[in-house]
DRENDRENLO-193778 format. One record per residue: residue number from 1; residue in one letter; chain; x, y, z of N, C-alpha, C, CB in turn. Coordinates in nm, 4 decimals, padded with zeros to 6 digits. Each point is the difference from the previous one (the first is absolute). Last residue first. Glycine has a CB too. Layout:
% residues N
<rec lokol="NUM" marro="a" drenza="A" n_xx="X" n_yy="Y" n_zz="Z" ca_xx="X" ca_yy="Y" ca_zz="Z" c_xx="X" c_yy="Y" c_zz="Z" cb_xx="X" cb_yy="Y" cb_zz="Z"/>
...
This chain:
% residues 85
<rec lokol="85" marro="x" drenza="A" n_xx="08.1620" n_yy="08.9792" n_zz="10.2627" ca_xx="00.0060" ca_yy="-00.1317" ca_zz="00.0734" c_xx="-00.0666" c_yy="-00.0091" c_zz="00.1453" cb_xx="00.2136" cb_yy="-00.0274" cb_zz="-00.1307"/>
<rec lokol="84" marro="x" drenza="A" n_xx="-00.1087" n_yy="00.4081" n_zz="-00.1549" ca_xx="-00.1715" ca_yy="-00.0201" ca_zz="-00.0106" c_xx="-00.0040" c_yy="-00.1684" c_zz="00.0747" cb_xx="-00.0720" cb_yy="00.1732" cb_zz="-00.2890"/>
<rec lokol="83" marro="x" drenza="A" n_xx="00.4978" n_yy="00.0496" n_zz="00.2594" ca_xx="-00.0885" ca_yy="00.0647" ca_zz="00.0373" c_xx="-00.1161" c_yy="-00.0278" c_zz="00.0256" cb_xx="00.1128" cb_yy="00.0916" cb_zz="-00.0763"/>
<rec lokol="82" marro="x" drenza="A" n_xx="00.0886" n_yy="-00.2630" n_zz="-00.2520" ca_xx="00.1032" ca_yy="-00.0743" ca_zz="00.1007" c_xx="-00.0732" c_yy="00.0896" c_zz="00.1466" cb_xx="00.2875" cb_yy="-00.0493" cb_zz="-00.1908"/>
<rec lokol="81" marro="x" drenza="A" n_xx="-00.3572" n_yy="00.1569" n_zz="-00.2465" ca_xx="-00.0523" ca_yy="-00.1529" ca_zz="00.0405" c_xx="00.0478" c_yy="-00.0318" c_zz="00.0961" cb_xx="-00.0252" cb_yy="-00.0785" cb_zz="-00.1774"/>
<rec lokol="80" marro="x" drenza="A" n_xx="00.2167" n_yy="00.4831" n_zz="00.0466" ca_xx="-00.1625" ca_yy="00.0336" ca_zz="00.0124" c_xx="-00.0505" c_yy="-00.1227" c_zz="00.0319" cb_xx="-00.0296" cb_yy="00.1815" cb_zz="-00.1682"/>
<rec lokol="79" marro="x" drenza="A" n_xx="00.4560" n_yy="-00.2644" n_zz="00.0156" ca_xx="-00.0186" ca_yy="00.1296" ca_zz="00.1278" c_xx="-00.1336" c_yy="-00.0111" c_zz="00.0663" cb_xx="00.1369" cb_yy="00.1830" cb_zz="-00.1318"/>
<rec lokol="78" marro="x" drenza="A" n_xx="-00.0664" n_yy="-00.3703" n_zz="-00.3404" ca_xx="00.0425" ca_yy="-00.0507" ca_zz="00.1466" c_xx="-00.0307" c_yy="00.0494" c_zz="00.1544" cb_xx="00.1594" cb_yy="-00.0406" cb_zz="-00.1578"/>
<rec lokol="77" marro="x" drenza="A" n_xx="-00.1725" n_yy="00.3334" n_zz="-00.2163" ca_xx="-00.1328" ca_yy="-00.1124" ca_zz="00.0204" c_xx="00.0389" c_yy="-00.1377" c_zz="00.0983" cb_xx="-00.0874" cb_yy="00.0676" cb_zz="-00.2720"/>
<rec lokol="76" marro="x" drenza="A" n_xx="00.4523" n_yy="00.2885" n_zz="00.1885" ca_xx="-00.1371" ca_yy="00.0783" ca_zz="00.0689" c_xx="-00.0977" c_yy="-00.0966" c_zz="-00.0073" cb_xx="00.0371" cb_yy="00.2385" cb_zz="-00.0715"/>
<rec lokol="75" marro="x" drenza="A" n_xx="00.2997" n_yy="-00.4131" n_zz="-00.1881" ca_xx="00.0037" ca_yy="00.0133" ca_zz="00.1183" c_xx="-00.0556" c_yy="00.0878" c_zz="00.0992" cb_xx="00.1405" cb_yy="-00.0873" cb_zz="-00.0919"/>
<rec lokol="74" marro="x" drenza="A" n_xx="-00.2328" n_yy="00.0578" n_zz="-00.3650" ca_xx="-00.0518" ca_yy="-00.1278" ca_zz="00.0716" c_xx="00.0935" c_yy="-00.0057" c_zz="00.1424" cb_xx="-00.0698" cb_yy="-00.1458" cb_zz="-00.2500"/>
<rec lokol="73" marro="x" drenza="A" n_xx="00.1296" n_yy="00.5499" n_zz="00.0336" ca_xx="-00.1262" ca_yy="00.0074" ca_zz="00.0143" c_xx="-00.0174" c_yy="-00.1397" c_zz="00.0221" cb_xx="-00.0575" cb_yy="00.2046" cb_zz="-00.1294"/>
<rec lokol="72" marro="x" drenza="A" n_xx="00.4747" n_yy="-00.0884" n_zz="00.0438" ca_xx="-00.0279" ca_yy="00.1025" ca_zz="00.1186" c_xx="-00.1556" c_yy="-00.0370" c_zz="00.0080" cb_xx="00.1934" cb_yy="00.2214" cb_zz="-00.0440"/>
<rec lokol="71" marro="x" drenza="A" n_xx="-00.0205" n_yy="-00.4485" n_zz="-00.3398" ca_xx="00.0903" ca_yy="-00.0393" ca_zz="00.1441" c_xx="-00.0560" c_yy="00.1118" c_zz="00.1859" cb_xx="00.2741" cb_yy="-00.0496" cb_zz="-00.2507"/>
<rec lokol="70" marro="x" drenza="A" n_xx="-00.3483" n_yy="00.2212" n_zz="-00.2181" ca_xx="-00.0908" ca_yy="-00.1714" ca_zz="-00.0017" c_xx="00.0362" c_yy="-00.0628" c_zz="00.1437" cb_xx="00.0369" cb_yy="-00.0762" cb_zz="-00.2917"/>
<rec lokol="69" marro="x" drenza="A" n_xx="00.2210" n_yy="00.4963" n_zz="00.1913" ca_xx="-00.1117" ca_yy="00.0306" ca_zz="00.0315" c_xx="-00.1192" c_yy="-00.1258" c_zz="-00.0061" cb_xx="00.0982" cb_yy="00.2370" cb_zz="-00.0758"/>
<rec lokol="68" marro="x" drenza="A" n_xx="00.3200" n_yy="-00.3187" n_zz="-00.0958" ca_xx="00.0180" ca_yy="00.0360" ca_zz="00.1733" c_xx="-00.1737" c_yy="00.0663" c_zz="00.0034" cb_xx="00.3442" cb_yy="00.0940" cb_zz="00.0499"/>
<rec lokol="67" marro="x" drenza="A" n_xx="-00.2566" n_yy="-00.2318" n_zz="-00.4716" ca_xx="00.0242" ca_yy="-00.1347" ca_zz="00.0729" c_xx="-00.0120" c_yy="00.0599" c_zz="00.1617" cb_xx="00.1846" cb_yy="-00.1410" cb_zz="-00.2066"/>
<rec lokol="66" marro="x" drenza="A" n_xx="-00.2121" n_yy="00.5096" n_zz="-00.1180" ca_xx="-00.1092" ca_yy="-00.0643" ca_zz="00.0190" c_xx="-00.0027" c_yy="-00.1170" c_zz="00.0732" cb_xx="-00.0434" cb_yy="00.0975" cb_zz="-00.1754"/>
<rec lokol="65" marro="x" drenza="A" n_xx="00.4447" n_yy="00.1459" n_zz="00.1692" ca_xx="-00.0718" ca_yy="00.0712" ca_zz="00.0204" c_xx="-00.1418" c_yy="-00.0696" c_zz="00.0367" cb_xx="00.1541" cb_yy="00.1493" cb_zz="-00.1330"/>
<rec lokol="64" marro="x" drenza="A" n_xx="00.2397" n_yy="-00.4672" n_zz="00.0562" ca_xx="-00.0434" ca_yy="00.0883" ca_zz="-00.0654" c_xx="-00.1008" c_yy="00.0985" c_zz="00.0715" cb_xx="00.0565" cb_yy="-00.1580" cb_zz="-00.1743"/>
<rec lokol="63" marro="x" drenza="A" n_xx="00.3172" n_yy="-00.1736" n_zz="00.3435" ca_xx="-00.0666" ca_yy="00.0466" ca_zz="-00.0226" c_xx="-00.0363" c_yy="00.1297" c_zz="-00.1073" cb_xx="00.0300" cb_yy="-00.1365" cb_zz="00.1931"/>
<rec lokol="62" marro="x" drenza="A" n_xx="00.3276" n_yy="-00.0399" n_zz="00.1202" ca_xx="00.0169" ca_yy="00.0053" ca_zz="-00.1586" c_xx="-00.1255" c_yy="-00.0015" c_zz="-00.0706" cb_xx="00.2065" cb_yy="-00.1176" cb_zz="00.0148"/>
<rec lokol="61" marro="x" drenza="A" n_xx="-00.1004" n_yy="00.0796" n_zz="00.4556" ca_xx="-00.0151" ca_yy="00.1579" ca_zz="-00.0545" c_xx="00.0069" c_yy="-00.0388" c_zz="-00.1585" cb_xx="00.1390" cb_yy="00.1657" cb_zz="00.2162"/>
<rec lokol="60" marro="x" drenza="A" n_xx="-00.2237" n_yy="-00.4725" n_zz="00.2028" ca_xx="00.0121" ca_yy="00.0033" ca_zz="-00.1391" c_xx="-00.0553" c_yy="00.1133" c_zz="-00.0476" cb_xx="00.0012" cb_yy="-00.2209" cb_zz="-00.0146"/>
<rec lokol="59" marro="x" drenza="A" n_xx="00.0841" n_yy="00.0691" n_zz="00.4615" ca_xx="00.0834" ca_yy="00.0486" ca_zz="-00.0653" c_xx="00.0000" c_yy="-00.0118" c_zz="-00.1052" cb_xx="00.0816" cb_yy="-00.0053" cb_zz="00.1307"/>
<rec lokol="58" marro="x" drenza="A" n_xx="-00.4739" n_yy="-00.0294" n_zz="00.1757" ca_xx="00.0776" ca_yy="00.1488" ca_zz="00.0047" c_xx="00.1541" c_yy="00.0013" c_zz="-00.0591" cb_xx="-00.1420" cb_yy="00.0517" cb_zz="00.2268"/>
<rec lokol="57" marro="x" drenza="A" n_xx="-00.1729" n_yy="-00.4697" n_zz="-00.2038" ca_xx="-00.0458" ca_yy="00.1251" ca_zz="-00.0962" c_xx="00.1181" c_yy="00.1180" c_zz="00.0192" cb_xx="-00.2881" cb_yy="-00.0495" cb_zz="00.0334"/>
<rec lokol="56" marro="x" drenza="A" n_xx="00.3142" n_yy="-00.3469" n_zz="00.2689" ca_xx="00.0722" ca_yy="00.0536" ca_zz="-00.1366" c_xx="-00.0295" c_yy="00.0495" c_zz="-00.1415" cb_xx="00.0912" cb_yy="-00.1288" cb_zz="00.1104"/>
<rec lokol="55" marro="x" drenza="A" n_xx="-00.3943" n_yy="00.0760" n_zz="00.2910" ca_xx="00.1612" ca_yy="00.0661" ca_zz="00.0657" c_xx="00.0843" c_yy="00.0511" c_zz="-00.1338" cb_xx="00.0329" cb_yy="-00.1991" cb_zz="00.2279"/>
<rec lokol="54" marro="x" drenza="A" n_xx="-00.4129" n_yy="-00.0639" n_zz="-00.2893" ca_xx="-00.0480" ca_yy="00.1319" ca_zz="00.0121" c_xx="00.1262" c_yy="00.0834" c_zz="00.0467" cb_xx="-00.2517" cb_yy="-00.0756" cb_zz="00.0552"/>
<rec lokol="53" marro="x" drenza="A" n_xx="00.2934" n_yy="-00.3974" n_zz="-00.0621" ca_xx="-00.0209" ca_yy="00.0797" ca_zz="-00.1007" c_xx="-00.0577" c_yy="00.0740" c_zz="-00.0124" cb_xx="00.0393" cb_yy="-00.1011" cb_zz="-00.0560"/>
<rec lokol="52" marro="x" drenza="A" n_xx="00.0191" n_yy="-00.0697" n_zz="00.4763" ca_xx="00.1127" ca_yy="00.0441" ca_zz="-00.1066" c_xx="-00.0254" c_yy="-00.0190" c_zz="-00.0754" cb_xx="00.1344" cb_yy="-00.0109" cb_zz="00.0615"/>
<rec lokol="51" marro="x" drenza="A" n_xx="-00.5085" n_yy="-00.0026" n_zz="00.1853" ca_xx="00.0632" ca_yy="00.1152" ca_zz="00.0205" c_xx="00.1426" c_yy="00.0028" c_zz="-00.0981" cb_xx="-00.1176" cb_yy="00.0080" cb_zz="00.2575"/>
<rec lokol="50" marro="x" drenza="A" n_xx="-00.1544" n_yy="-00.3591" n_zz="-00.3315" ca_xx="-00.0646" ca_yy="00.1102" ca_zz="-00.0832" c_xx="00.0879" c_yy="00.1201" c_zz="00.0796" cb_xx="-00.2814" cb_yy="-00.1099" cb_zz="-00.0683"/>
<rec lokol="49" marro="x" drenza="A" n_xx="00.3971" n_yy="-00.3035" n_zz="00.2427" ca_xx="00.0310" ca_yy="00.0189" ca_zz="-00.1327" c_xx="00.0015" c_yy="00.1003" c_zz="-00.0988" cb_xx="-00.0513" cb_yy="-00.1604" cb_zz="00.0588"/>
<rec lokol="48" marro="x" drenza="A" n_xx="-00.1154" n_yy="00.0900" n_zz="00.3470" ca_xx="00.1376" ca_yy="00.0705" ca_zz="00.0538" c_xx="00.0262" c_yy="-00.0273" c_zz="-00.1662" cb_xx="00.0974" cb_yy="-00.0594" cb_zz="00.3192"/>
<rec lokol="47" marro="x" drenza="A" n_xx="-00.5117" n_yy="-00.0699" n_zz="-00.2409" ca_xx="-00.0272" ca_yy="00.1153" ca_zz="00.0463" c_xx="00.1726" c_yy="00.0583" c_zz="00.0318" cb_xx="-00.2870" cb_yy="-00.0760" cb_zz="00.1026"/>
<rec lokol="46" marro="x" drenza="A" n_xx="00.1919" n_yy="-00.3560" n_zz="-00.2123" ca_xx="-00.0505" ca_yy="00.0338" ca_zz="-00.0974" c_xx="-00.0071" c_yy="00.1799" c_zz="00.0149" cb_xx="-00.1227" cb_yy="-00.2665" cb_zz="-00.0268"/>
<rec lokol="45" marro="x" drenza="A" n_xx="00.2491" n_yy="-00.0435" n_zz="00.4022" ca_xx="00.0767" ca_yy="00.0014" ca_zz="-00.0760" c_xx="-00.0494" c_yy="00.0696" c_zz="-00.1500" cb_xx="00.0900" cb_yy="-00.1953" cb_zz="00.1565"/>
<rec lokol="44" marro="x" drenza="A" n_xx="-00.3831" n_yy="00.1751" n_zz="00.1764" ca_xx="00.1346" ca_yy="00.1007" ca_zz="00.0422" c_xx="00.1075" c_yy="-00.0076" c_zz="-00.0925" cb_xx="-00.0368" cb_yy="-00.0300" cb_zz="00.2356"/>
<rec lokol="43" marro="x" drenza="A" n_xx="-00.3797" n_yy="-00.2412" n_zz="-00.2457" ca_xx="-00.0288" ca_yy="00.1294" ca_zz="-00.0323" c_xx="00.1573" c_yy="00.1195" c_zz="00.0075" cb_xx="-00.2868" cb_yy="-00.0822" cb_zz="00.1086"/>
<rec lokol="42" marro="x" drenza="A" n_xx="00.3093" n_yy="-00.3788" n_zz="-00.0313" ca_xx="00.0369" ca_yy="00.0074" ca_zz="-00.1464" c_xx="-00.0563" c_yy="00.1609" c_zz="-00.0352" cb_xx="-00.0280" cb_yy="-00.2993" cb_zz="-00.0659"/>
<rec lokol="41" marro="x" drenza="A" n_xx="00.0510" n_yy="00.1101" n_zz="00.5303" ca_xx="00.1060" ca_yy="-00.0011" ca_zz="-00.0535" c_xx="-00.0226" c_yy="00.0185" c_zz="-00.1823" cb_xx="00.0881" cb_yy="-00.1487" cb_zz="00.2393"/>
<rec lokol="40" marro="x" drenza="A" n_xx="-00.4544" n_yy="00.3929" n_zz="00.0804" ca_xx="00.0686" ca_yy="-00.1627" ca_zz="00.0091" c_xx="00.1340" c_yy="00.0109" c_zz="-00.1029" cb_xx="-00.2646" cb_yy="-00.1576" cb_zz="00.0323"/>
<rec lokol="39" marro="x" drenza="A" n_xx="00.0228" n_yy="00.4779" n_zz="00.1386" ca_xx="-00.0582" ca_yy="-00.0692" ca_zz="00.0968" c_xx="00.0719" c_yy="-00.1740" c_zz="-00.0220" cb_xx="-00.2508" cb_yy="00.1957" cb_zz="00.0009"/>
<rec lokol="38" marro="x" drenza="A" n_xx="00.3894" n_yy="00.4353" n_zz="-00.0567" ca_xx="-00.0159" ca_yy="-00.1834" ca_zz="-00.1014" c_xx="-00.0840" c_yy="-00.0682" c_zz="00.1297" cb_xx="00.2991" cb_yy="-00.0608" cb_zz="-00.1740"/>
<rec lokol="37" marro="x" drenza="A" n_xx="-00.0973" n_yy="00.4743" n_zz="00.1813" ca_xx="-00.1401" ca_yy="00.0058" ca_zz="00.1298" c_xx="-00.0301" c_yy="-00.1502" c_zz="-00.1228" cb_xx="-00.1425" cb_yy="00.3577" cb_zz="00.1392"/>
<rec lokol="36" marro="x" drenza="A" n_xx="00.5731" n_yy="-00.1419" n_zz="-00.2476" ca_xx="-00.0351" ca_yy="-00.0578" ca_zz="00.1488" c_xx="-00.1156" c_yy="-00.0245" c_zz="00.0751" cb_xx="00.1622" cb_yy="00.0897" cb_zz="00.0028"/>
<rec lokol="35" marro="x" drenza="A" n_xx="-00.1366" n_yy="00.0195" n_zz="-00.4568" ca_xx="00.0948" ca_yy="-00.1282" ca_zz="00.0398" c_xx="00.0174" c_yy="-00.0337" c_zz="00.1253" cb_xx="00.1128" cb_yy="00.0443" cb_zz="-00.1647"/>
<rec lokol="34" marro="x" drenza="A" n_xx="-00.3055" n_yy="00.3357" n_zz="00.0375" ca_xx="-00.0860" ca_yy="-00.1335" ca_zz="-00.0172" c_xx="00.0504" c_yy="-00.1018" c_zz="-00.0157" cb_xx="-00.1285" cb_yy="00.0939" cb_zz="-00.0759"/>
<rec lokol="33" marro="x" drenza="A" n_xx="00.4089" n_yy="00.2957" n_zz="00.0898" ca_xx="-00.1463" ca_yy="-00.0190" ca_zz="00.1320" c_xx="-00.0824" c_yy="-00.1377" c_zz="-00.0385" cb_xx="-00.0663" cb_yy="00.2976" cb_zz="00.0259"/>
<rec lokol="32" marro="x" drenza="A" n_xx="00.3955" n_yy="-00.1712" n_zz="-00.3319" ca_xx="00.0669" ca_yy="-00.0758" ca_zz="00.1072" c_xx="-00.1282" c_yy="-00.0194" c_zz="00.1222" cb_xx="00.2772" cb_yy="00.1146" cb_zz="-00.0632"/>
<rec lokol="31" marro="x" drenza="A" n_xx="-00.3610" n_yy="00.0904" n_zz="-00.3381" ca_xx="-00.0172" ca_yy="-00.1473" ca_zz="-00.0415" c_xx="00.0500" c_yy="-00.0243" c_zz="00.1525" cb_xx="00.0499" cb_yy="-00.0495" cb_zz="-00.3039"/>
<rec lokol="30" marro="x" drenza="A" n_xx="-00.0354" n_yy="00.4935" n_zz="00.2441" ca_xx="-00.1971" ca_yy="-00.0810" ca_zz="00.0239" c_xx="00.0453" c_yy="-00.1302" c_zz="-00.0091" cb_xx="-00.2042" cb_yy="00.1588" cb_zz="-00.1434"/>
<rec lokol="29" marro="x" drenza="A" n_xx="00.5726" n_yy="00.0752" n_zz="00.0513" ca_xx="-00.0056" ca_yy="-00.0084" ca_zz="00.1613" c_xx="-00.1771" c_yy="00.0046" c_zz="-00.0129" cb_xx="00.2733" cb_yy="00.1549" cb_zz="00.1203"/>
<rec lokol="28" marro="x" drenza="A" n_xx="-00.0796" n_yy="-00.1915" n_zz="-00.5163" ca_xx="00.0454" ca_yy="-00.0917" ca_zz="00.0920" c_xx="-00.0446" c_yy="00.0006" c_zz="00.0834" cb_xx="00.1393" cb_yy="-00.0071" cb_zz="-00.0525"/>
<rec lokol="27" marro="x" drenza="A" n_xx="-00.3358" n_yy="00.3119" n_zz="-00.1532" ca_xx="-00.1012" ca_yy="-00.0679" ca_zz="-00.0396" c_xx="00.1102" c_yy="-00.1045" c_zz="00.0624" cb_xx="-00.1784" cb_yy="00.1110" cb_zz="-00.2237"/>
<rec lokol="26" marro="x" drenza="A" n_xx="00.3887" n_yy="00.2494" n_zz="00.2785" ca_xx="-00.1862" ca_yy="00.0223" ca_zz="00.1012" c_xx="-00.0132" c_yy="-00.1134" c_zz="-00.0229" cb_xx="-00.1492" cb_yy="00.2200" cb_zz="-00.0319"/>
<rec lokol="25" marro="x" drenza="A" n_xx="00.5486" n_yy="-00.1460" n_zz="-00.2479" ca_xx="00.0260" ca_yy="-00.0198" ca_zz="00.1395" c_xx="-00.1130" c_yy="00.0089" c_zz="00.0935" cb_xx="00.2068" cb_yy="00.0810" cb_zz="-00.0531"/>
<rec lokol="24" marro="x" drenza="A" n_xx="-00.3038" n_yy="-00.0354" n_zz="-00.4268" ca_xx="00.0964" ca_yy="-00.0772" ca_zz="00.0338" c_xx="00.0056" c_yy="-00.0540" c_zz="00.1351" cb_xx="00.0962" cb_yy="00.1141" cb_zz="-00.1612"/>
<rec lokol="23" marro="x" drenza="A" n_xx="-00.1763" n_yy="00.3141" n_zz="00.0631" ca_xx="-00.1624" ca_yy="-00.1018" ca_zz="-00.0622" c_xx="00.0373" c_yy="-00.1525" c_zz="00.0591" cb_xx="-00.0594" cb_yy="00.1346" cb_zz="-00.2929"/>
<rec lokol="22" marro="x" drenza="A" n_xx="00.4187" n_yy="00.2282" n_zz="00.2611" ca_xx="-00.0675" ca_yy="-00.0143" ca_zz="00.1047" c_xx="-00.1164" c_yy="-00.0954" c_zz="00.0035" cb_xx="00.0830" cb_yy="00.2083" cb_zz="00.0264"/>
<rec lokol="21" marro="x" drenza="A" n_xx="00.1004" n_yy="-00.1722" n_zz="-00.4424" ca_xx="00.1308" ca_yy="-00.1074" ca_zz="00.1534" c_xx="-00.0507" c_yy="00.0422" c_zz="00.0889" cb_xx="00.2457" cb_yy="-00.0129" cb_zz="-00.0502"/>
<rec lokol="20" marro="x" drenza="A" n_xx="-00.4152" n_yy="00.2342" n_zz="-00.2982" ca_xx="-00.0421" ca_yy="-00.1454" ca_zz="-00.0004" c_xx="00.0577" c_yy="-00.0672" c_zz="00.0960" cb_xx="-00.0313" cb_yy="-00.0024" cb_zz="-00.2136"/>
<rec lokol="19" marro="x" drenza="A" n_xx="00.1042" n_yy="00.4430" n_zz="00.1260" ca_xx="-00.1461" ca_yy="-00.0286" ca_zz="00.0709" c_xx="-00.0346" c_yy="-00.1172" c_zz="00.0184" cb_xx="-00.0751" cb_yy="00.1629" cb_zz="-00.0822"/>
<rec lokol="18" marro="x" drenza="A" n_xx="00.4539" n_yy="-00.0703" n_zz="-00.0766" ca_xx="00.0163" ca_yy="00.0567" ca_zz="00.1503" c_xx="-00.1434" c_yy="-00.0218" c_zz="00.0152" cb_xx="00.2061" cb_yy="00.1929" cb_zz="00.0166"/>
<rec lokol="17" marro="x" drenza="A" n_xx="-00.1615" n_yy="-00.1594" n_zz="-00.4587" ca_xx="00.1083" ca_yy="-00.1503" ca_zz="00.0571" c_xx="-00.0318" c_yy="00.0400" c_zz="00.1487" cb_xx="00.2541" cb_yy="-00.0425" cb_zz="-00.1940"/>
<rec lokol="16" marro="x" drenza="A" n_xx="-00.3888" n_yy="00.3518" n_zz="-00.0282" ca_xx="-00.1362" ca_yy="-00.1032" ca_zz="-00.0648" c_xx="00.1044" c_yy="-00.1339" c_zz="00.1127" cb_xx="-00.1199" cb_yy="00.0978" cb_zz="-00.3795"/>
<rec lokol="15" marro="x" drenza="A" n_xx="00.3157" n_yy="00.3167" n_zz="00.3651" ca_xx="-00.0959" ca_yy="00.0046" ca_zz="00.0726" c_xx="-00.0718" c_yy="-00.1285" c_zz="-00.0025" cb_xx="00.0019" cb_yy="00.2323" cb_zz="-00.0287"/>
<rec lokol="14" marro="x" drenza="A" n_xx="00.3423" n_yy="-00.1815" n_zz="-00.3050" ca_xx="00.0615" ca_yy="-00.0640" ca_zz="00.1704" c_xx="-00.0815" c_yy="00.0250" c_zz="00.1327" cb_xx="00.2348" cb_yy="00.0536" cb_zz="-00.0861"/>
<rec lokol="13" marro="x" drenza="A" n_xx="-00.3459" n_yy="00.0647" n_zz="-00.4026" ca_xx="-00.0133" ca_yy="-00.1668" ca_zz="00.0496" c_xx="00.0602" c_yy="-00.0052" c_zz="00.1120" cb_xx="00.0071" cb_yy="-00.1129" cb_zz="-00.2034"/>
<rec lokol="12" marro="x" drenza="A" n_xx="-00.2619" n_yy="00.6386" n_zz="00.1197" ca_xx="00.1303" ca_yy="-00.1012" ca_zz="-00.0309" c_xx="00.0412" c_yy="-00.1844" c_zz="00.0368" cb_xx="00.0654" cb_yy="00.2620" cb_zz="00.0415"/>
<rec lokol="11" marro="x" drenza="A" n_xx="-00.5431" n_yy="00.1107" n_zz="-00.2260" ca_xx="00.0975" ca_yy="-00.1013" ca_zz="00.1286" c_xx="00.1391" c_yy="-00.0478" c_zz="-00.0225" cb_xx="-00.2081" cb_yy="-00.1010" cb_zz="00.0528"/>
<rec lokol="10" marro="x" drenza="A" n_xx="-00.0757" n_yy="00.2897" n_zz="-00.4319" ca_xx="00.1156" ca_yy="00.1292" ca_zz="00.0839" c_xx="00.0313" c_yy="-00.0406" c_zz="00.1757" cb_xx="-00.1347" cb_yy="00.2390" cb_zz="-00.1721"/>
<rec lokol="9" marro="x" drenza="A" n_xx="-00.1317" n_yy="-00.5260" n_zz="-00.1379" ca_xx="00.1261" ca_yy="00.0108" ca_zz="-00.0210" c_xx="00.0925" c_yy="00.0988" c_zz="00.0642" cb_xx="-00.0869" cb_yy="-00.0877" cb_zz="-00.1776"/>
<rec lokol="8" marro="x" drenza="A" n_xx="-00.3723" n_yy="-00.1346" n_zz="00.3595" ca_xx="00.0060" ca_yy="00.0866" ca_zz="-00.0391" c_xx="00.1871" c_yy="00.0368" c_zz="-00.0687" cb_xx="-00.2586" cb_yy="00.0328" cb_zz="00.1767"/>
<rec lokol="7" marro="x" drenza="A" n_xx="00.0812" n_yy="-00.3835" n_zz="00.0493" ca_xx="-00.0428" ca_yy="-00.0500" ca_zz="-00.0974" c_xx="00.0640" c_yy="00.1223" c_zz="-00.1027" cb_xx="-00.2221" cb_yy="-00.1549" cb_zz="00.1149"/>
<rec lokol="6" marro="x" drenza="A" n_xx="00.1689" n_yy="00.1527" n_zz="00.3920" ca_xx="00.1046" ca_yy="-00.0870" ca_zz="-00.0117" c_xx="00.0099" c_yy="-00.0361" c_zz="-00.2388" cb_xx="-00.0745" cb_yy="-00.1386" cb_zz="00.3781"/>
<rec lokol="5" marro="x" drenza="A" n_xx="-00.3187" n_yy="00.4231" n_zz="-00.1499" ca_xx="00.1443" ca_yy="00.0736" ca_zz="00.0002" c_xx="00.1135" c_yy="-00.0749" c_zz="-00.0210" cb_xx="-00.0841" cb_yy="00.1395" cb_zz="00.1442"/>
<rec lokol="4" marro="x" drenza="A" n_xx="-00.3144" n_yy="-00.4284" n_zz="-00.0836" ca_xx="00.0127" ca_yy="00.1366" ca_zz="-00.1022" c_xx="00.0837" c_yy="00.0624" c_zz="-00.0417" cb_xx="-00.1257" cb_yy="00.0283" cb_zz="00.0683"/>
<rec lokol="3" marro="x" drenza="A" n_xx="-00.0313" n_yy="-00.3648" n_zz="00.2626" ca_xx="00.1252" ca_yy="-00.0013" ca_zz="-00.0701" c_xx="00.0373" c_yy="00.0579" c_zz="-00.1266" cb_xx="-00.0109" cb_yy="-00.1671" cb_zz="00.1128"/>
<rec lokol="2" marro="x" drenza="A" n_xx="-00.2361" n_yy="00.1437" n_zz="00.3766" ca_xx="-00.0392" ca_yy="00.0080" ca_zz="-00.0838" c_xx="00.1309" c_yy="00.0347" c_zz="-00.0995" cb_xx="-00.2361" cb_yy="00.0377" cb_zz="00.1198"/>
<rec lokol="1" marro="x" drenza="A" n_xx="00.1218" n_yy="-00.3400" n_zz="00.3162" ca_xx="00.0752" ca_yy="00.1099" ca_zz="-00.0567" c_xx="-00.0395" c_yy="00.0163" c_zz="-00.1463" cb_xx="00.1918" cb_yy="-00.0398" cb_zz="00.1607"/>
């Protein structure tokens, strides 16, 4: 995703926030898949960790504009690694 428009001020933050809690909820539900296709007990456990905390990305609205848009882009790289697995 290109995060341009998220940058752009005449975005409103509760767009920038909503974009991030969806980001959020893909890149869990990438962690949970690979939690279930784990092969061994520490890959799975390391792989439910990273899903909840990616989970509890989506309630820190207290964020800044730029902190959420940092937050929206290493969780797209996750994402993307997790993909390329």
């Amino acid at each position: 995703m290109d995060t341009t428009d998220l940058r752009d001020p005449a975005t409103p933050v509760d767009v920038v926030f909503e974009v991030l809690q969806n980001t959020a909820t893909r890149t869990a539900a990438a962690y949970m898949r690979a939690a279930e296709a784990a092969t061994t007990p520490e890959e799975k456990d390391d792989a439910k960790e990273k899903m909840i905390r990616a989970w509890q990305v989506k309630r820190r609205r207290h964020l800044t504009r730029d902190e959420m848009i940092t937050l929206i882009e290493q969780l797209q790289e996750e994402r993307d690694r997790l993909r390329g697995a």
